[in-house]
C-alpha positions in Angstrom: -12.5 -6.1 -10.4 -10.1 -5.7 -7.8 -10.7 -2.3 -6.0 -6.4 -2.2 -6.5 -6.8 -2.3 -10.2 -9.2 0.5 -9.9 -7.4 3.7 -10.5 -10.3 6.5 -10.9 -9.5 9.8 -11.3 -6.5 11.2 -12.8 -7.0 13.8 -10.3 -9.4 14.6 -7.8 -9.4 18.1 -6.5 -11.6 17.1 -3.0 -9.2 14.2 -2.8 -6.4 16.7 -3.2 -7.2 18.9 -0.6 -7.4 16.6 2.0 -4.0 15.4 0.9 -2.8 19.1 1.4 -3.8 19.6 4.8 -0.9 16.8 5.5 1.0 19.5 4.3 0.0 22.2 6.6 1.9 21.1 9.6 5.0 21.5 7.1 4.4 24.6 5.9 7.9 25.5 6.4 9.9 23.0 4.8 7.6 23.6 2.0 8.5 27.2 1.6 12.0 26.5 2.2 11.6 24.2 -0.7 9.7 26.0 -3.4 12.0 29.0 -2.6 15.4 26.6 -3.2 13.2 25.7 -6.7 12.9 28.8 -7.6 16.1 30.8 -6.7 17.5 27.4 -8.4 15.2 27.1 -11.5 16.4 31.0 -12.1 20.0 30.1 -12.1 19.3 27.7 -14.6 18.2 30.4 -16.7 20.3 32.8 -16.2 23.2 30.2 -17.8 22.1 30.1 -22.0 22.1 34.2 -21.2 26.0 34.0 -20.3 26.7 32.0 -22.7 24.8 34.5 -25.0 26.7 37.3 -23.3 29.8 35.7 -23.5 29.9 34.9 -27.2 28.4 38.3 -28.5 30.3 40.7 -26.3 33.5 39.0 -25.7 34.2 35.7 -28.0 33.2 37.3 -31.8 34.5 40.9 -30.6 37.9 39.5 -29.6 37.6 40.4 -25.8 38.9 37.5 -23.8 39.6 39.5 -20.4 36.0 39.3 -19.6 35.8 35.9 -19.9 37.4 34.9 -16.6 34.5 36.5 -15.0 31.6 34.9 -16.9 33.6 31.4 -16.5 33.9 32.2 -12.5 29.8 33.0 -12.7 29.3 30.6 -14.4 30.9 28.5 -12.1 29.4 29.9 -8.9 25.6 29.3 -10.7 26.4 25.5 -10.7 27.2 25.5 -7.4 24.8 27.5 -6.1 23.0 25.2 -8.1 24.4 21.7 -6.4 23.6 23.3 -2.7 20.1 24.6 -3.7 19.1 21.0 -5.7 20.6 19.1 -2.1 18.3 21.6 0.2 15.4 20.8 -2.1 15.8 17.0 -2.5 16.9 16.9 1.5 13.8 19.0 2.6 11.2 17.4 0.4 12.2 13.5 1.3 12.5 14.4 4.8 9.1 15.8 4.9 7.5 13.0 3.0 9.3 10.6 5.5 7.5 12.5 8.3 4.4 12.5 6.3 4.2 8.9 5.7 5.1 7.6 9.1 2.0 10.2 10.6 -0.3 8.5 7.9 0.6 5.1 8.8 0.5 5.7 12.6 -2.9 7.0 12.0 -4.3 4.2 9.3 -2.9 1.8 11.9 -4.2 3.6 14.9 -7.7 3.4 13.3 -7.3 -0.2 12.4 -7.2 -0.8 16.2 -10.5 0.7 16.7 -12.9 -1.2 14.0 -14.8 -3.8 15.4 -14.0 -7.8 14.3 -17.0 -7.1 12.1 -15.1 -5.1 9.6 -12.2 -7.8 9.9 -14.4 -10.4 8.9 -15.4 -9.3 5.4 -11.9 -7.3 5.1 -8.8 -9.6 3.9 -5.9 -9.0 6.0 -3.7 -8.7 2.9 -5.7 -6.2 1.0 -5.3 -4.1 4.3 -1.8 -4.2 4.8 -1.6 -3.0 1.3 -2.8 0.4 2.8 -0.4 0.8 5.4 2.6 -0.2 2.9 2.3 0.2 -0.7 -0.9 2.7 -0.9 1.4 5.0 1.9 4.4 4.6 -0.6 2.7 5.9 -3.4 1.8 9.0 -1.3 5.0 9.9 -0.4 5.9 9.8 -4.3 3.9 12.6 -4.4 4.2 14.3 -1.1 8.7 14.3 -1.7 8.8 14.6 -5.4 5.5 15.4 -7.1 3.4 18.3 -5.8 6.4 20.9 -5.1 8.4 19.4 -7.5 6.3 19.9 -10.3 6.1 23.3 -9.5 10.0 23.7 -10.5 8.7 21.9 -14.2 5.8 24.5 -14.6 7.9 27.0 -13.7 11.1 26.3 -15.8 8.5 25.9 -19.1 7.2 29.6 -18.5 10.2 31.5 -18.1 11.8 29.8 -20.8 8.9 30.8 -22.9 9.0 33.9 -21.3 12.7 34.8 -22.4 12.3 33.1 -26.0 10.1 35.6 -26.7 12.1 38.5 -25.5 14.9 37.6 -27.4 13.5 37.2 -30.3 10.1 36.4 -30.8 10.3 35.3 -34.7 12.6 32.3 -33.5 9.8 31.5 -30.4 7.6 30.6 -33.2 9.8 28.3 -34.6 10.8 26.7 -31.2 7.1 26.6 -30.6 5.9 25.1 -33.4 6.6 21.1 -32.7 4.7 21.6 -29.4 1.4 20.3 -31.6 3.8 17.0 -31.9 4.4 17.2 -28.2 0.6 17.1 -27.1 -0.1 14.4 -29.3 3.0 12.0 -27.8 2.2 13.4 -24.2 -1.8 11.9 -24.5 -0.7 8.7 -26.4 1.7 8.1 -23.6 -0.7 9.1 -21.5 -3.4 7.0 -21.8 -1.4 4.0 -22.2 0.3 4.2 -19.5 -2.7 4.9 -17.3 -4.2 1.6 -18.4 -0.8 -0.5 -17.6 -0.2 1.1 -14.7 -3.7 -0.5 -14.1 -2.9 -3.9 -14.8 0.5 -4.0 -12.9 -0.7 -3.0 -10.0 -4.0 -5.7 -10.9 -0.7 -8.2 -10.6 0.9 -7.1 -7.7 -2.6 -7.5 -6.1 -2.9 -10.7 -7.4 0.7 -12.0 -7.2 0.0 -10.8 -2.9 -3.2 -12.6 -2.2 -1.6 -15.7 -4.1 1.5 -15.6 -1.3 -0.4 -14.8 1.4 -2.8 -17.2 1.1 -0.2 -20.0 0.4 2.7 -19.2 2.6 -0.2 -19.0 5.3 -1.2 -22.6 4.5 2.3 -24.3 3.5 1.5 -26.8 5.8 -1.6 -27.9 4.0 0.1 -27.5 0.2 2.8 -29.7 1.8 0.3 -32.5 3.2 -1.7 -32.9 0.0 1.2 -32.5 -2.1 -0.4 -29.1 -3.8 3.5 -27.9 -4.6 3.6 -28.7 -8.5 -0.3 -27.8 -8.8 0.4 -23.9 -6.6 3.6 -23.2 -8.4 1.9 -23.0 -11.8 -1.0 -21.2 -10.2 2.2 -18.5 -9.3 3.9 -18.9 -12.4 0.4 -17.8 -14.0 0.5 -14.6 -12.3 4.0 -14.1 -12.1 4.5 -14.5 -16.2 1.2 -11.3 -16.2 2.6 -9.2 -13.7 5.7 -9.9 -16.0 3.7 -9.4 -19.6 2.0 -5.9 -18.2 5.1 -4.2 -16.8 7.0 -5.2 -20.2 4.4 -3.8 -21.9 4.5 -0.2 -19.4 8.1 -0.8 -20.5 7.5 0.1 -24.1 5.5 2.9 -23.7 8.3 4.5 -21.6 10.7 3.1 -24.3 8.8 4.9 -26.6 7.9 7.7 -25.3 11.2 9.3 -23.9 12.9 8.6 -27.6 10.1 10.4 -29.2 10.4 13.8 -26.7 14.2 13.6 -28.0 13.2 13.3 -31.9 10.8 16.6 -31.3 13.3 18.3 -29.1 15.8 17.2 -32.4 12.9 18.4 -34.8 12.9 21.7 -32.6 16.8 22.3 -32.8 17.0 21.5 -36.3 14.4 24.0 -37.0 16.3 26.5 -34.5 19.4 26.1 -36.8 17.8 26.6 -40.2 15.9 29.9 -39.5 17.9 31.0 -37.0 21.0 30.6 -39.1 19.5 32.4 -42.0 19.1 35.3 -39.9 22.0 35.2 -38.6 23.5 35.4 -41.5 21.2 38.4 -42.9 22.4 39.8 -39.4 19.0 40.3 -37.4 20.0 37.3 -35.1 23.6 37.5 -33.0 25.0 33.9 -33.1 25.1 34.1 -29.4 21.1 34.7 -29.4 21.2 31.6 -31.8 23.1 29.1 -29.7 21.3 30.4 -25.8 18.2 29.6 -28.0 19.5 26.0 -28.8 20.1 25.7 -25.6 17.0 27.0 -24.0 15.1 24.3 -26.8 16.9 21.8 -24.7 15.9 22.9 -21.3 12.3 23.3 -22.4 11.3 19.5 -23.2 13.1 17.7 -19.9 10.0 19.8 -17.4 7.6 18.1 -20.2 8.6 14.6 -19.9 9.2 15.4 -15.9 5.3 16.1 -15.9 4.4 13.3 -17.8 6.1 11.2 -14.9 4.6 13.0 -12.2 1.3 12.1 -13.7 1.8 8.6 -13.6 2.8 10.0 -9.8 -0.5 11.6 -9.1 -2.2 9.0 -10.3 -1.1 6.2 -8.0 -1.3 8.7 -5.2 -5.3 9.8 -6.8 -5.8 5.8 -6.2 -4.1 5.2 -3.0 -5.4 8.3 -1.1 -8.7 7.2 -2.3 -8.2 3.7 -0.7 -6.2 5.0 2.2 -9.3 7.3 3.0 -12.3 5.0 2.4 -10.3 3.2 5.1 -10.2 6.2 7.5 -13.4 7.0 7.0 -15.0 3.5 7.9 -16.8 4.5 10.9 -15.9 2.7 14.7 -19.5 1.7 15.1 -18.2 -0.2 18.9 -16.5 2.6 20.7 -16.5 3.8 24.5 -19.2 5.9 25.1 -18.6 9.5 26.0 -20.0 9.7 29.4 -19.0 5.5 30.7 -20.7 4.1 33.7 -18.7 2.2 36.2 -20.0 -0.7 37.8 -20.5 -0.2 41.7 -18.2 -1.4 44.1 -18.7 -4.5 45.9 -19.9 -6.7 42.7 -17.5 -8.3 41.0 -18.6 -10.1 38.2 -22.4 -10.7 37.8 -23.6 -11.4 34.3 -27.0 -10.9 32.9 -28.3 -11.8 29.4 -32.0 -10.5 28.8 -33.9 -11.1 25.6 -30.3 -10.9 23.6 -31.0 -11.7 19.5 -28.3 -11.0 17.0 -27.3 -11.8 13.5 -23.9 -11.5 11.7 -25.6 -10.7 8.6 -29.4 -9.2 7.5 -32.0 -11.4 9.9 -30.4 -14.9 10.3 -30.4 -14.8 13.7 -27.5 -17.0 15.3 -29.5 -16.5 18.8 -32.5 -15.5 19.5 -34.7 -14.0 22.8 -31.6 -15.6 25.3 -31.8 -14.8 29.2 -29.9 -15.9 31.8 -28.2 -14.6 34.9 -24.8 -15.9 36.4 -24.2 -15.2 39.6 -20.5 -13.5 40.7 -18.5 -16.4 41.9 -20.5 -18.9 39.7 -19.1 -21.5 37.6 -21.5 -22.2 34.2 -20.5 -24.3 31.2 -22.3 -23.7 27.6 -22.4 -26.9 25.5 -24.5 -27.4 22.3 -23.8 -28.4 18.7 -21.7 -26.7 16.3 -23.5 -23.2 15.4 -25.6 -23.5 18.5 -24.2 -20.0 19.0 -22.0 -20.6 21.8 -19.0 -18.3 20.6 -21.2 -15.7 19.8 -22.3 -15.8 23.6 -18.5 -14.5 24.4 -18.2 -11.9 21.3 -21.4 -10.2 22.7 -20.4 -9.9 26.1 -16.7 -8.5 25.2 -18.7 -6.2 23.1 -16.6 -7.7 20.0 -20.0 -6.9 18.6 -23.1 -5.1 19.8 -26.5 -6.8 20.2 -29.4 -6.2 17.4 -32.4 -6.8 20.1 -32.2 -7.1 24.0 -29.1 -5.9 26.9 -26.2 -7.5 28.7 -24.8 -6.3 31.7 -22.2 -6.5 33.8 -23.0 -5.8 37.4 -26.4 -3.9 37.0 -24.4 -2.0 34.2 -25.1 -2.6 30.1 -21.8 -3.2 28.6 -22.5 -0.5 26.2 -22.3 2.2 28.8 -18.9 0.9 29.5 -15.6 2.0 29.0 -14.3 -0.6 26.3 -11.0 -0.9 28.0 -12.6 -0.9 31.2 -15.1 -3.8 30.3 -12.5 -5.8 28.8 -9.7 -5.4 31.8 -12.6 -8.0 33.7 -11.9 -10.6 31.4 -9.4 -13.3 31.4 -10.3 -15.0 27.7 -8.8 -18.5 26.7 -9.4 -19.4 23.2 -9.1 -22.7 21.5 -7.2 -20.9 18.5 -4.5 -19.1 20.5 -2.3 -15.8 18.7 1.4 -15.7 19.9 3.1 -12.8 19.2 6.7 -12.7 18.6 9.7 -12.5 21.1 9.7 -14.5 24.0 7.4 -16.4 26.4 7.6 -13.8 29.3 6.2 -10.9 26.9 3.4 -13.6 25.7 1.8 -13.9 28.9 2.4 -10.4 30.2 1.4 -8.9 27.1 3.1 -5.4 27.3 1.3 -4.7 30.8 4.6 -3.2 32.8 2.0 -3.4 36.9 3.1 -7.4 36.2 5.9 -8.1 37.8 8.3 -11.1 37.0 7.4 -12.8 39.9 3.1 -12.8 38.6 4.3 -14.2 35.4 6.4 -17.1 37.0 3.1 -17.5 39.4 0.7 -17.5 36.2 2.5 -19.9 34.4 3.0 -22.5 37.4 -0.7 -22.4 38.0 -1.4 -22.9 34.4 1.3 -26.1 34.9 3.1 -24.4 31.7 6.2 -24.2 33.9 7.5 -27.3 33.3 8.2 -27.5 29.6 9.3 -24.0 30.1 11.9 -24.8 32.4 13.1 -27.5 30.0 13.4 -24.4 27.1 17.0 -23.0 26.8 16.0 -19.5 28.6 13.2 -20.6 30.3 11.0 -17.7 30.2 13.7 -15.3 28.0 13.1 -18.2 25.4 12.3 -16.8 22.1 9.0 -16.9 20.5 9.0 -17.5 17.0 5.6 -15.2 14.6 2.6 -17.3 15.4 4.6 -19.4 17.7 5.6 -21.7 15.4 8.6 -22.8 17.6 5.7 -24.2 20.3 3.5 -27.4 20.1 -0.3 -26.5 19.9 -0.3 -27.5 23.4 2.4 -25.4 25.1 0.5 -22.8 23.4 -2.9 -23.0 25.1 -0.9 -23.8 28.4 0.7 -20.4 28.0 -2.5 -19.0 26.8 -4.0 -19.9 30.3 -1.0 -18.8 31.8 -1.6 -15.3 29.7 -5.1 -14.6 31.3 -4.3 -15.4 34.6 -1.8 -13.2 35.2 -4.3 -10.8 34.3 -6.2 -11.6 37.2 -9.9 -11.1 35.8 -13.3 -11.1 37.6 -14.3 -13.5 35.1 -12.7 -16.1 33.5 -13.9 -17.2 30.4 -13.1 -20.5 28.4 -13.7 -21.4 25.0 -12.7 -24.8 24.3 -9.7 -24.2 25.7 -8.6 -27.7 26.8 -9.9 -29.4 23.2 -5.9 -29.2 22.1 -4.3 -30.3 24.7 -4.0 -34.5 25.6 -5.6 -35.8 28.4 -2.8 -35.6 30.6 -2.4 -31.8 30.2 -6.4 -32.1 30.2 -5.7 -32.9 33.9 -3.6 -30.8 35.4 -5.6 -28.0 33.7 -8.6 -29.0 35.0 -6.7 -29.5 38.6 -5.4 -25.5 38.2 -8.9 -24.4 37.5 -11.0 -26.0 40.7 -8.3 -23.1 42.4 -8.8 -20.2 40.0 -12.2 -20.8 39.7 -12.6 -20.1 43.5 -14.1 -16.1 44.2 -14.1 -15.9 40.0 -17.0 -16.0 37.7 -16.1 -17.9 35.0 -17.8 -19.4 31.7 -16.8 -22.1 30.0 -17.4 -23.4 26.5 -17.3 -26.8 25.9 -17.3 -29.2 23.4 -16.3 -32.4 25.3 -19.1 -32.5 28.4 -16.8 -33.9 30.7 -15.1 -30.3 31.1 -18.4 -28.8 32.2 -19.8 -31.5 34.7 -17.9 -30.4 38.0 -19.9 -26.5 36.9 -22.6 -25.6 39.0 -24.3 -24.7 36.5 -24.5 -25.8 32.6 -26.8 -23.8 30.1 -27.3 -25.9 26.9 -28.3 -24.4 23.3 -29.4 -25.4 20.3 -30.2 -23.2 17.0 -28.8 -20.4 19.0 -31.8 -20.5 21.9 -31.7 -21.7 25.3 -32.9 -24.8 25.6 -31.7 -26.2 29.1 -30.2 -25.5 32.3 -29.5 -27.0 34.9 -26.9 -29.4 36.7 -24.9 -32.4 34.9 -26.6 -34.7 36.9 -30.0 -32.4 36.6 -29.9 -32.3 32.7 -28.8 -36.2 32.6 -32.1 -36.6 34.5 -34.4 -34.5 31.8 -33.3 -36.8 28.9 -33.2 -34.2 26.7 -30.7 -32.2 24.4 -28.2 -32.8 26.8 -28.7 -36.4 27.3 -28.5 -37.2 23.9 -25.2 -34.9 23.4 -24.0 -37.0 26.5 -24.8 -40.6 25.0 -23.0 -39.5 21.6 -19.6 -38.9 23.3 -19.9 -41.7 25.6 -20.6 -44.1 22.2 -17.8 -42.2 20.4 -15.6 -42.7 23.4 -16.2 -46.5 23.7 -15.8 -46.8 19.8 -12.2 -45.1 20.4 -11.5 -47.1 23.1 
């Protein structure tokens, strides 16, 4: 099942109390609140007892001067009323606006520090959930469930409270459908506890189904998937439809039902209390505050059986929202970070490195090898070889299982994270645009680059020229994911992006394998220059990238198997070699 159909709890008194310390910095908006509940809740009170006041000692006794004043009380209760409800409702929303942008801030603050492990078995959908709808559902509860239903429990006792004061004979009879209440209040209860479970199993659903194909509407296009997706949608759609028409009878039934027992209630009122009245141990102004306290007394009941359809979402979210929160950063800075020592810029050491994204399939295995600062060094091998793994261990995108990688005599796990990753200028073969223009894109945010450093990255990266051909040139607009850019202009700009980040090391990982061979070029041309003074690294799928590299290290089922030259590994006939002949048969079969 779906851990959003899973609702747990009802309510969960640890998970409670960790929602209440969001309170705390609130505290006074909260007082300010329950007071304006229960100043307000008493003037509600106070109104069946004028009207009791007004017909016994003024309307049946003949005494209409009097009146004037209980009609102007009367009148200054209800506004008192309107001011205190518009405090209350202002207060509490404003608070739970403050809450929920503190909670997101925080969820997404701690997003930014899991490593790309958790990322990998965590759908990007299901986590946006968190920071949206699960967020949503708290501030139900934060702006108009937790003080609120204070005002309902509150209303219910001192109604019950002054019944039985007035007359306690007619309390009994009020009392006596509230058997009838309990059982409606659990039926509607449990029912709507299981289809709250399934809608929100549908709006799970009905997200991962538009994620996943809006994502990949290219693809549904291409194979012409539209007719085949739509009733795959129009399946979930027509259940998320079924379950909330179902949640829509129980409300439909429930609501109509309070009224019948609140009818029962007055009907009884009237009987017995008319009876009385009449054998004169009951005023008729007792009798009618009583018919209207009956009235008062079920709308806090059906309140409360919203707000727990309230604190049940909220049980479930805050459960999600904090499992999140709680995931531990397993690749942080340390507390005490070592710098590396002046004067070295750039040296890279592997020794006796194994890991494994998952129990003890390792993807390499006992790899050493030092690259010198200044040193250019391709990596080639076959898909799975472990080439990319090379880079997400040495960014620290994940930490090794066996063995130690420094940078400049220093491991990279002593090393300030930001720090570490400031030395690296990364080009990937899939490359992430952001959106709003092409200047932000390659600067990134960073305000030290200047204008004139983004103009200089991009002409070195030879992106300049279709960007002069753009309508603003760099002020052009950058559509989400750059979809307004050819995959081309994108890994120009990506170059573009870490050069003007001017690493110690540049690092490449097929970053020319989307470009054509005439961008191929002028890349390569652009990186004899930066490569000059700058370790760099370079993964490689098509050799000829890698054979102007002093160095090349070659792997194969995620060891080192070679290293050496292009012309040195052509001459040892080996993995290389044979990697070598393959292209240059593919190449003359293209030809």
């Amino acid at each position: 099942m779906h851990e959003d159909e899973v609702l747990g709890k009802a309510y969960d008194a640890r998970l409670m109390r960790r929602l209440l310390r969001y309170l705390r910095p609130h505290r006074r908006s909260v007082v300010l609140a329950l007071v304006a509940i229960v100043v307000q809740s008493a003037m509600q009170l106070v109104q069946p007892l004028l009207t009791r006041v007004a017909i016994d000692d003024y309307i049946l006794v003949g005494n209409l001067s009097g009146l004037g004043q209980i009609a102007l009380l009367f009148l200054a209760i209800l506004i008192a009323s309107f001011v205190l409800e518009f405090v209350e409702t202002y207060t509490m929303q404003m608070m739970g606006q403050r809450i929920m942008f503190y909670l997101r801030m925080e969820i997404y603050g701690h997003l930014q520090r899991l490593d790309v492990r958790f990322y990998d078995r965590n759908p990007v959908g299901r986590l946006m959930t968190r920071v949206t709808t699960d967020v949503d559902a708290l501030n139900d509860l934060f702006s108009s469930g937790v003080v609120s239903a204070f005002r309902d429990v509150f209303t219910l006792l001192g109604i019950m409270v002054i019944l039985v004061i007035m007359d306690w004979r007619l309390a009994i009879v009020a009392f006596s459908v509230l058997p009838l209440i309990v059982l409606v209040t659990r039926w509607f209860r449990t029912h709507a506890r299981e289809s709250y479970r399934e809608v929100r199993g549908w709006i799970a659903r009905i997200n991962a189904t538009l994620q996943e194909n809006i994502t990949g509407m290219s693809t549904v296009q291409l194979f012409g998937r539209e007719a085949r997706n739509l009733a795959a949608f129009d399946e979930v759609n027509r259940g998320h439809r079924d379950a909330n028409l179902a949640s829509i009878f129980y409300y439909a039934t429930f609501y109509p039902a309070i009224e019948f027992v609140g009818a029962v209630a007055s009907a009884l009122i009237i009987w017995f209390g008319g009876g009385w009245e009449m054998e004169s141990t009951l005023t008729l102004g007792s009798l009618v505050a009583f018919l209207q306290y009956s009235q008062r007394f079920f709308r806090p009941i059906s309140d409360l059986s919203e707000k727990f359809n309230i604190l049940q979402a909220a049980m479930a979210s805050s459960e999600r929202i904090f499992g999140l929160l709680d995931t531990p950063v397993v690749i942080s800075s340390p507390v005490s970070p070592r710098t590396p020592p002046s004067g070295r810029t750039g040296q890279i050491v592997f020794e006796d490195v194994s890991f494994a994204y998952r129990g003890e399939d390792c993807v390499l295995r006992d790899v050493s090898f030092t690259i010198e600062p200044g040193e250019r060094v391709g990596i080639v091998g076959a898909t799975g070889s472990g080439k990319t793994t090379l880079i997400n261990l040495l960014l620290r995108f994940y930490d090794v299982n066996q063995g130690r990688i420094s940078i400049d005599g220093v491991d990279v796990r002593d090393m300030d994270l930001h720090e570490l990753r400031r030395r690296f200028g990364l080009v990937l073969q899939d490359v992430h645009m952001f959106s709003g223009t092409i200047r932000d894109n390659i600067a990134l945010g960073r305000e030290e680059t200047t204008d004139e450093e983004v103009e200089a990255a991009a002409r070195q990266a030879h992106a300049d020229d279709f960007i002069s051909r753009l309508p603003d040139g760099l002020d052009s607009a950058v559509a989400e994911r750059g979809a307004t850019l050819s995959v081309g202009q994108k890994q120009l700009l990506s170059f573009a992006r870490a050069l003007s980040f001017k690493p110690d090391v540049l690092v490449l990982d097929e970053a020319t394998s989307s470009v054509d061979t005439d961008t191929e070029l002028l890349i390569q041309d652009a990186l004899r220059t930066l490569m000059q003074g700058r370790t760099t690294l370079a993964i490689a799928h098509r050799l000829s990238t890698v054979q102007d590299m002093d160095r090349v290290l070659v792997f194969h089922k995620g060891e080192l198997r070679e290293s050496g030259t292009h012309q040195e590994l052509l001459s040892q006939r080996g993995i290389y070699h044979r990697l070598f002949e393959l292209q240059f048969v593919d190449q003359e079969r293209a030809s």
